[in-house]
TITIBA-337875 format. One record per residue: residue in one letter; x, y, z of N, C-alpha, C in turn. Coordinates in pm, whole numbers, plus 50000, padded with zeros to 5 digits. Last residue first. Example, Ala and Ser with C-alpha at 12.3 -4.5 7.8 and 13.67 -1.06 7.14 Angstrom:
<pts>
S512854977550708513674989450714512905000350787;A513194943150780512304955050780513204967050780;
</pts>
This chain:
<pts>
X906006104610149906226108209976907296111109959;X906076107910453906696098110345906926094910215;X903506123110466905656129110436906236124710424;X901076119910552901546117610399902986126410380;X900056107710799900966115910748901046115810625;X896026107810857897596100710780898406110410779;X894136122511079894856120910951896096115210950;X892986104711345893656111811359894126115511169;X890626085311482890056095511314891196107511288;X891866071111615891566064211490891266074211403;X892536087011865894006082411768893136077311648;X890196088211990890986102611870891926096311787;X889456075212192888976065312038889716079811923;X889346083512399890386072512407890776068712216;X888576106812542889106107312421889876096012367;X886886106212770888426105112789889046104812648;X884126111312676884886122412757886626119112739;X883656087312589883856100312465884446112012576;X883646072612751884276068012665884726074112578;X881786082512974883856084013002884346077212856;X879566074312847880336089312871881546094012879;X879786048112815879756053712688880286070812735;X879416039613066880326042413020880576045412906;X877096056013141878296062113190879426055813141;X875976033113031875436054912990876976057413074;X875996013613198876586016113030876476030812977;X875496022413422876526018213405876926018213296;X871986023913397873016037413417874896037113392;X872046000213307871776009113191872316028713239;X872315987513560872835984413457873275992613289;X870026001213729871376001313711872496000913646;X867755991213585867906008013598869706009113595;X867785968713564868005973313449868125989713448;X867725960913865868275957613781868695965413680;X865215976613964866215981713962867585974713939;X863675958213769863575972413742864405978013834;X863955934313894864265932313770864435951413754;X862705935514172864195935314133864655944114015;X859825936614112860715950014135862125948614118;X860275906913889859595915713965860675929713994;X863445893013844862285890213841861875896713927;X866655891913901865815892013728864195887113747;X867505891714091867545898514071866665902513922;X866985861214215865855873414261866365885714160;X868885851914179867915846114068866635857314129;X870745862314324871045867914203869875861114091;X869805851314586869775867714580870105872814392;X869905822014518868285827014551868445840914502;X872825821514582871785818314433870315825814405;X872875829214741873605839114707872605836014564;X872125807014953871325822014976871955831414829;X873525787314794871825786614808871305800514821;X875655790914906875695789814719874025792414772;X875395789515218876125801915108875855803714970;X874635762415205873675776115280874395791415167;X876875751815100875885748415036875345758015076;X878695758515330879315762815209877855762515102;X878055743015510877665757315547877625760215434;X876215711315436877255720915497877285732715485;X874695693015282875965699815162876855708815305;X872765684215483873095678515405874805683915354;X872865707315694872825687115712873505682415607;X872125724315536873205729115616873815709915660;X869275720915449870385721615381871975720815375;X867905719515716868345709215657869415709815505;X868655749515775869335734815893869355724415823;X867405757815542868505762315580869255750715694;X864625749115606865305743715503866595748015507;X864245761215821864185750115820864935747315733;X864465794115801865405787015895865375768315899;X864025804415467863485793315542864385789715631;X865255813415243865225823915383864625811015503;X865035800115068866465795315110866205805315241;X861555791715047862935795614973864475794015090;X858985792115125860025777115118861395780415059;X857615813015122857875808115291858715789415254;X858325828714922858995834815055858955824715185;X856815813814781858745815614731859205820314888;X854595822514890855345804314877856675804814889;X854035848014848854135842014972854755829114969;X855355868114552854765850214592854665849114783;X855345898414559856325888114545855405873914609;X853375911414241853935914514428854745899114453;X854745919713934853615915014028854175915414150;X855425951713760855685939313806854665937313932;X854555972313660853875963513615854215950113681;X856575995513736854985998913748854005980713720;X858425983913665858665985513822856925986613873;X858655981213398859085970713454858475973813629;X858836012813341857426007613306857495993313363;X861046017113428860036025513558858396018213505;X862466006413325862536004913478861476009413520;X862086020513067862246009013042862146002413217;X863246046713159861786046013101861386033113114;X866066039313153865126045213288863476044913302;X866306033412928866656022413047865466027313175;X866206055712772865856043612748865696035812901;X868106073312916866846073112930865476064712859;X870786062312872870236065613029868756065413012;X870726055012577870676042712692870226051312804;X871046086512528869326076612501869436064612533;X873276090212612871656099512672870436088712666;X874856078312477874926077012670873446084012713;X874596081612278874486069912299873996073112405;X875626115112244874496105312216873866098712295;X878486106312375877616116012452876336110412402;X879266092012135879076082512247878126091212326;X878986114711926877806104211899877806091712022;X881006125612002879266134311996878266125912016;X883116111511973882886117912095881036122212144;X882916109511662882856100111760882706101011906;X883276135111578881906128811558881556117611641;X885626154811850885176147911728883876137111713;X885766189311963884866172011940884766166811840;X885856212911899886856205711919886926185711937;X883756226511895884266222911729885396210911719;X883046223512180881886221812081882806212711945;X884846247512227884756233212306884106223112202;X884006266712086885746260212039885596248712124;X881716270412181881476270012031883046263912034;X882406281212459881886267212450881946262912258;X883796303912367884986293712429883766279512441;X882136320912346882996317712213884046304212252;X879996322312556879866315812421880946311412293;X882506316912837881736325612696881366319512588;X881836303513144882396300813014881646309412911;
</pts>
């Protein structure tokens, strides 16, 4: 591509396009910075949690006694999404999450969805 054809790419953007591209940079690297200082500081995972939690083949048979398979299911799935917000999780949690909004702020100004608002009025109805 020639400099003269990126400068017409460039002019052809509107402020709102510029400023999601923006967004999308400094959430990606917000977030990423934000993961990597979460990932560096989080603590090592509990031996307890690990040896009474829902991984427990005991508590799993007796859970399974009580509520039935369906209970083992809510229990392991519970445990996997209350794991996700604490320790290393948590940092590739927010890594993810923050790559998902960067991207979609990208396709938001890439697909031009938001042009129709800063389009000018007709004024030929005068």
């Amino acid at each position: 591509m020639s400099r003269r054809e990126q400068q017409d790419a460039s002019e052809a953007r509107s402020p709102l396009q510029v400023r999601l591209y923006l967004a999308s940079v400094i959430i990606l690297v917000a977030g990423l910075i934000g993961a990597a200082i979460i990932y560096a500081t989080a603590p090592d995972p509990d031996s307890a949690e690990l040896m009474y939690g829902a991984a427990n083949p005991q508590y799993q048979l007796e859970l399974q006694r009580i509520g039935g398979t369906a209970e083992v299911v809510v229990a392991q799935f519970h445990q996997w999404f209350d794991g996700l917000w604490h320790g290393k999780q948590l940092a590739y949690t927010v890594a993810v999450l923050c790559a998902a909004l960067a991207g979609a702020c990208f396709m938001a100004g890439h697909s031009r969805i938001f042009d129709s608002l800063h389009e000018p009025p007709d004024d030929q109805d005068s």
